[in-house]
C-alpha positions in Angstrom: -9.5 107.3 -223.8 -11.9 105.3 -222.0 -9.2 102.6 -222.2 -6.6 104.9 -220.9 -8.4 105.8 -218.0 -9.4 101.8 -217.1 -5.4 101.2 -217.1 -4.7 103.9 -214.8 -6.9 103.6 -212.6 -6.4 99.3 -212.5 -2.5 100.5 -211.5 -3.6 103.1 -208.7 -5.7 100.0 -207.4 -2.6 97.6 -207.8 -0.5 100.8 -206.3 -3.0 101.6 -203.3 -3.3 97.3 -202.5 0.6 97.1 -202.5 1.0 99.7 -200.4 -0.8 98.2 -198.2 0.2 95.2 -198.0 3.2 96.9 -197.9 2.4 98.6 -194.0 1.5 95.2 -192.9 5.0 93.6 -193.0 7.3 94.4 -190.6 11.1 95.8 -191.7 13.9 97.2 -190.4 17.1 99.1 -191.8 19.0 97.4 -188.7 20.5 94.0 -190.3 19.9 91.1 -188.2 20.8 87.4 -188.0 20.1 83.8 -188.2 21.4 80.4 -188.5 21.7 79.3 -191.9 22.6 75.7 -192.2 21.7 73.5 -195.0 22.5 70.2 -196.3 21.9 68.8 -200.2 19.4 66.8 -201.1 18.7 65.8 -204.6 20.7 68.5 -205.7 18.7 70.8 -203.7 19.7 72.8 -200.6 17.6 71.7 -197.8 17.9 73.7 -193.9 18.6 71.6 -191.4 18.0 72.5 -187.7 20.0 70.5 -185.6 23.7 68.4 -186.2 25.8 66.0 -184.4 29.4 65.5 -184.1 31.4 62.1 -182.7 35.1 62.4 -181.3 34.8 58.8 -182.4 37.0 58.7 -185.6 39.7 60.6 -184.6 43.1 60.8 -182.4 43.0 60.5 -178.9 45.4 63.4 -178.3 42.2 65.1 -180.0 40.5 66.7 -176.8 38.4 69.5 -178.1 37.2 70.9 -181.1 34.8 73.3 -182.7 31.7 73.3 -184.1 31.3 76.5 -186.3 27.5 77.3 -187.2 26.4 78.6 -190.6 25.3 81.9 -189.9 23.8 84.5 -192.4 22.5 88.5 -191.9 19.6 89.9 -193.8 20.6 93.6 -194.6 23.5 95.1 -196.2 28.1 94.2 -195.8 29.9 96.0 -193.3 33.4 97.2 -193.4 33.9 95.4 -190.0 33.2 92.5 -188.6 30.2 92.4 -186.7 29.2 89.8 -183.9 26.3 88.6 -182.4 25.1 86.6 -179.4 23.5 82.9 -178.8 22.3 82.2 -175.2 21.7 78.0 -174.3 18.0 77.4 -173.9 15.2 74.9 -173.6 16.1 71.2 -172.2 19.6 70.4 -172.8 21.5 67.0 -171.4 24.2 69.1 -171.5 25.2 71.9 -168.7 28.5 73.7 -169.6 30.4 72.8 -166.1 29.5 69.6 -164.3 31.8 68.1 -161.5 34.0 70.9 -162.0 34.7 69.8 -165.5 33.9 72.2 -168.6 31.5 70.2 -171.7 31.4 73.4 -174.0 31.9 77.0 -174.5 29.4 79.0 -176.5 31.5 81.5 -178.5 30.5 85.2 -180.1 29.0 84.7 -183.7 31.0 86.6 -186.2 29.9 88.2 -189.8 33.4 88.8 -191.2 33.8 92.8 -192.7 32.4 92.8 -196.1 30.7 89.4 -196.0 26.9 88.4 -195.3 28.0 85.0 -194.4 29.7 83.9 -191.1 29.0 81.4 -188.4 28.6 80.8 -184.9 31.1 78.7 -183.3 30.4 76.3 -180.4 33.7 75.1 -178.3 33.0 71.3 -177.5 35.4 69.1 -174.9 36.4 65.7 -175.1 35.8 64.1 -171.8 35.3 60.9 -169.9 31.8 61.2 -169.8 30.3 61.3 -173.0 32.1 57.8 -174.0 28.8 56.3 -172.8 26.1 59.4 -173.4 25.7 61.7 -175.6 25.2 65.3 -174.8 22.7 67.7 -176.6 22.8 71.6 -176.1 20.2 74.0 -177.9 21.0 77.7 -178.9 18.8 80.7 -179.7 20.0 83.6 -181.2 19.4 86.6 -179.1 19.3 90.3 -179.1 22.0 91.5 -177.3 23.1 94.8 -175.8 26.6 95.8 -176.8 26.6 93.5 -180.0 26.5 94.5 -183.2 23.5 92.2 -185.0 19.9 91.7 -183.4 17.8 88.6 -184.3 16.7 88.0 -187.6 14.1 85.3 -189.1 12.1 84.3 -186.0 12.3 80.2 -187.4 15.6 80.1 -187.6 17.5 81.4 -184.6 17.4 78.4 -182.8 19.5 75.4 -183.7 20.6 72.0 -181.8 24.2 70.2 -181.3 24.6 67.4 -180.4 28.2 65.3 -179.3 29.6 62.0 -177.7 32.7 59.8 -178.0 31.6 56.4 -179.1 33.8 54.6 -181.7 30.6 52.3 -184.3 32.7 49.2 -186.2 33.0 50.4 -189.7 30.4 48.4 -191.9 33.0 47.0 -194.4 35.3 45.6 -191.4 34.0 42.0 -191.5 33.8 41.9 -195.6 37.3 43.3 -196.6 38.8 45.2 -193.9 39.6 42.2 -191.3 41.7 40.8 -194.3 44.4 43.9 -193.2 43.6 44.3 -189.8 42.0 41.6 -188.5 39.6 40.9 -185.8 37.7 43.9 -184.5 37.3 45.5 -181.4 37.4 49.0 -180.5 40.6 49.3 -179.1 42.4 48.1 -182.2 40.1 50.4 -183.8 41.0 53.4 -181.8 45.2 52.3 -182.3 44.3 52.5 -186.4 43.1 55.7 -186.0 46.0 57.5 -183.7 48.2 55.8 -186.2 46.8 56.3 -189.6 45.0 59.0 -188.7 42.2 57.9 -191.3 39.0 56.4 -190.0 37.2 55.6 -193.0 38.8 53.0 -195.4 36.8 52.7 -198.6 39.0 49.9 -200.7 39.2 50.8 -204.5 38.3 48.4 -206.8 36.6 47.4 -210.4 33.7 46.9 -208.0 34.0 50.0 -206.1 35.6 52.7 -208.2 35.2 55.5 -206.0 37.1 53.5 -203.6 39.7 55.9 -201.8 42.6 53.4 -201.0 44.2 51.1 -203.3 45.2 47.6 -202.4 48.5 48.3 -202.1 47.5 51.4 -199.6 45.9 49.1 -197.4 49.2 46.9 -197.3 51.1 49.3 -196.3 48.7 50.9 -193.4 49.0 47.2 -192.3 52.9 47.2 -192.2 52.6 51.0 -190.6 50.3 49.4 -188.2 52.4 46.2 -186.8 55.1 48.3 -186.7 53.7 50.8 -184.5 52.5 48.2 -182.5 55.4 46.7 -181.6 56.8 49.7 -180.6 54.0 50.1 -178.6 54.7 46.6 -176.7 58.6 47.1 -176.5 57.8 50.2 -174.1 54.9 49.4 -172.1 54.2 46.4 -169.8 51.8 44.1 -170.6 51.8 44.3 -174.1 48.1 46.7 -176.1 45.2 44.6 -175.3 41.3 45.1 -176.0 38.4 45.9 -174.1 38.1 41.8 -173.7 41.0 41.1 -172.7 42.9 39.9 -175.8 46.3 40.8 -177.1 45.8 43.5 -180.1 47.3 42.1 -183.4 47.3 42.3 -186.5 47.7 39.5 -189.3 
């Protein structure tokens, strides 16, 4: 019995302490949100609180694009969606209207209807200006009158972008890609892009078996790419050169 009694009363202790504990943690029935980004590492998701983006690597005629922020509620599905509301703080290099020209759009978050998981998405431009800066915005998760999710985990409703338009020579240029293109610069580099629209070119081999393109690819991107080129020349006056000065070719 007097065993009995020791039990019960060790579980009305553990009972009374987690109650408690219980009154000291704040919670609420209202779901609310935050930003949920992760990358892997070691096989391991890791959160990550800030990402950037380059236009660099893609077509010209590419002049905006979207950025669309992992986003995830702590409560219970809806069968609607629900949105919620990021507000630019802190220092940004980046103002959405300078010289009357726009550098991004901050979008409603949305938590599709029966879904926990959604994101945030971030309209970003293309312009002249961030060829030679990069621009940096910060948002913060807010509560928000009219919206259907309040801010959830306090360290994680903040989370940074950042953009530009600056092309970087690919690191395999000089060792196997100049044999198909040859000589870099970054106008040529830009031309391979709008043509090919590929802007990585990893070159399959017994050496590199998770190559993407075969030999024989890369042959053909070249023929796709003098041909282009002289089509190029045959309608514009002079004919494509670089940022140097020199006539574009290719071998």
């Amino acid at each position: 019995m007097k065993a009995i009694f020791y039990i019960g009363g060790c579980l009305a202790a553990l009972m009374l302490t987690a109650c408690e504990e219980n009154e000291r943690l704040p919670f609420s029935s209202e779901p609310s949100v935050y930003f949920n980004e992760q990358i892997t590492v070691n096989g391991q998701p890791q959160e990550i609180f800030e990402r950037g983006y380059s236009f660099a690597g893609q077509s010209s005629s590419v002049l905006q694009d979207t950025v669309w922020l992992a986003s995830k509620v702590i409560g219970y599905t809806a069968d609607t969606d629900r949105r919620f509301k990021a507000i630019v703080v802190g220092d940004s290099s980046a103002v959405p209207v300078r010289d009357d020209t726009v550098y991004y759009e901050v979008l409603d978050g949305i938590i599709p209807a029966g879904e926990v998981n959604g994101y945030l998405p971030l309209l970003i431009y293309r312009t002249a200006w961030i060829q030679d800066t990069t621009l940096q915005v910060t948002l913060k998760i807010v509560d928000t009158e009219g919206y259907d999710l309040r801010a959830g985990t306090p360290g994680n409703l903040s989370f940074t972008v950042y953009w530009s338009d600056r092309l970087v020579k690919p690191a395999n240029w000089d060792a196997s890609l100049s044999f198909f293109f040859g000589t870099y610069s970054t106008t040529k580099y830009q031309f391979v892009i709008d043509v090919l629209g590929v802007a990585e070119f990893t070159i399959y081999s017994r050496f590199n078996p998770t190559g993407e393109f075969t030999t024989g690819d890369m042959y053909d991107f070249r023929s796709r790419l003098k041909e282009a080129l002289q089509a190029y020349n045959d309608t514009h006056e002079p004919d494509m050169t670089d940022e140097t000065g020199a006539l574009v070719t290719f071998p």
